[in-house]
C-alpha positions as a Markdown table, in Angstrom:
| # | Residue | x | y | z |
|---|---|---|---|---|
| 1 | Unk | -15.6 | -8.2 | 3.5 |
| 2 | Unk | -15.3 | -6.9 | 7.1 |
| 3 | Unk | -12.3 | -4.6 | 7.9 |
| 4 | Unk | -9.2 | -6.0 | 9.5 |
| 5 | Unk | -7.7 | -4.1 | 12.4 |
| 6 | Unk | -4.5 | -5.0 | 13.8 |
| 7 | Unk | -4.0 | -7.3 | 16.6 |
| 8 | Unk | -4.7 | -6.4 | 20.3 |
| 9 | Unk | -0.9 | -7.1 | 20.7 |
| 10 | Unk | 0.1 | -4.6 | 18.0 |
| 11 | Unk | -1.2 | -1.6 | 19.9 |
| 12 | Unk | 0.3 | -2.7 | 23.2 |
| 13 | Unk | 3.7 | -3.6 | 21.9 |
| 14 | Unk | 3.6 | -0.2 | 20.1 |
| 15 | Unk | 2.8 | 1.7 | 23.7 |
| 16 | Unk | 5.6 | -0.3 | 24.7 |
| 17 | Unk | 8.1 | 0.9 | 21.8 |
| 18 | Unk | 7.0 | 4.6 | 21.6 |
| 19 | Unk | 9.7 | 5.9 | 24.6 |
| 20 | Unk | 12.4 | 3.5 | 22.8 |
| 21 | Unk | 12.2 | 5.3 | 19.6 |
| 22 | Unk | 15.9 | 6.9 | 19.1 |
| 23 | Unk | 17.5 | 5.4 | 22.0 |
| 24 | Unk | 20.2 | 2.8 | 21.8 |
| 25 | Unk | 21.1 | -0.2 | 24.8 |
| 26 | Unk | 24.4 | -1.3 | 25.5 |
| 27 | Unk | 23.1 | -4.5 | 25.7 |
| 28 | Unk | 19.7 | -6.6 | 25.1 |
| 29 | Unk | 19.5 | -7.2 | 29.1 |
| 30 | Unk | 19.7 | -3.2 | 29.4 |
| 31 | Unk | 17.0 | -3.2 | 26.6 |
| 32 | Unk | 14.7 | -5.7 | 28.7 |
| 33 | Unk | 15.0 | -3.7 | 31.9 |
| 34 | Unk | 14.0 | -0.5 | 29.8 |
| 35 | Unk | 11.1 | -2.5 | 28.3 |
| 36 | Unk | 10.2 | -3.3 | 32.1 |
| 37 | Unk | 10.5 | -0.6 | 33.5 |
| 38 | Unk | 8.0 | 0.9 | 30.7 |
| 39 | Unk | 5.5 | -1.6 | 31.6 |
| 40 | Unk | 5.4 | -1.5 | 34.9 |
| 41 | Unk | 4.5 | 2.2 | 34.6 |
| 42 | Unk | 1.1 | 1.4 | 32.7 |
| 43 | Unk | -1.8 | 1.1 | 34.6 |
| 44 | Unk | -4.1 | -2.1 | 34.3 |
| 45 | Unk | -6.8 | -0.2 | 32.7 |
| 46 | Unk | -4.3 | 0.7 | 30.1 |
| 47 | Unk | -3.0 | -2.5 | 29.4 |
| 48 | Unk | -6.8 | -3.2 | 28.9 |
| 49 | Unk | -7.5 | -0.8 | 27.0 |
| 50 | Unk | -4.7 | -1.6 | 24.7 |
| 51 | Unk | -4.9 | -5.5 | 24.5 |
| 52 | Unk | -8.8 | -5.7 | 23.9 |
| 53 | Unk | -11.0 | -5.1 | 21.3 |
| 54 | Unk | -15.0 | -5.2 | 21.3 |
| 55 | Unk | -15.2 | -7.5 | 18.4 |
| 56 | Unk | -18.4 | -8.5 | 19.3 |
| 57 | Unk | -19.7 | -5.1 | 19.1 |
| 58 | Unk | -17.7 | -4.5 | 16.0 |
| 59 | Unk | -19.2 | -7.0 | 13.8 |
| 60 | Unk | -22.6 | -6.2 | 15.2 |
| 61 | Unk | -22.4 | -2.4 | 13.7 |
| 62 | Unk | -20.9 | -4.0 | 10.8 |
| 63 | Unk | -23.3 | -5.9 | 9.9 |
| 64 | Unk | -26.0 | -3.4 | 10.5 |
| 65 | Unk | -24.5 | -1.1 | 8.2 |
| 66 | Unk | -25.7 | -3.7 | 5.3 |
């Protein structure tokens, strides 16, 4: 059985919810800008980096290994 990893959208949205941890919003529009304003500091090779997985590559080694 090859190994599952989480989704490419996991690790972004947990980037993404890191600086929220502890914080509370007086209002799910507040939340949304703070969410925003988070994403808007990444850089595109982050995002990248954060949405993408070689699976390709992955399998590859995988398979080698048997």
């Amino acid at each position: 059985m090859i190994p599952t990893r989480p989704s490419a959208g996991v690790n972004l949205w947990q980037a993404l919810k890191k600086p929220l941890k502890n914080q509370l919003f007086s209002s799910l529009q507040a939340l949304r800008e703070r969410i925003q304003e988070i994403f808007d500091q990444l850089t595109f090779e982050q995002v990248i980096s954060l949405s993408s997985y070689n699976f390709i590559l992955e399998a590859l080694f995988y398979a080698a290994s048997y």
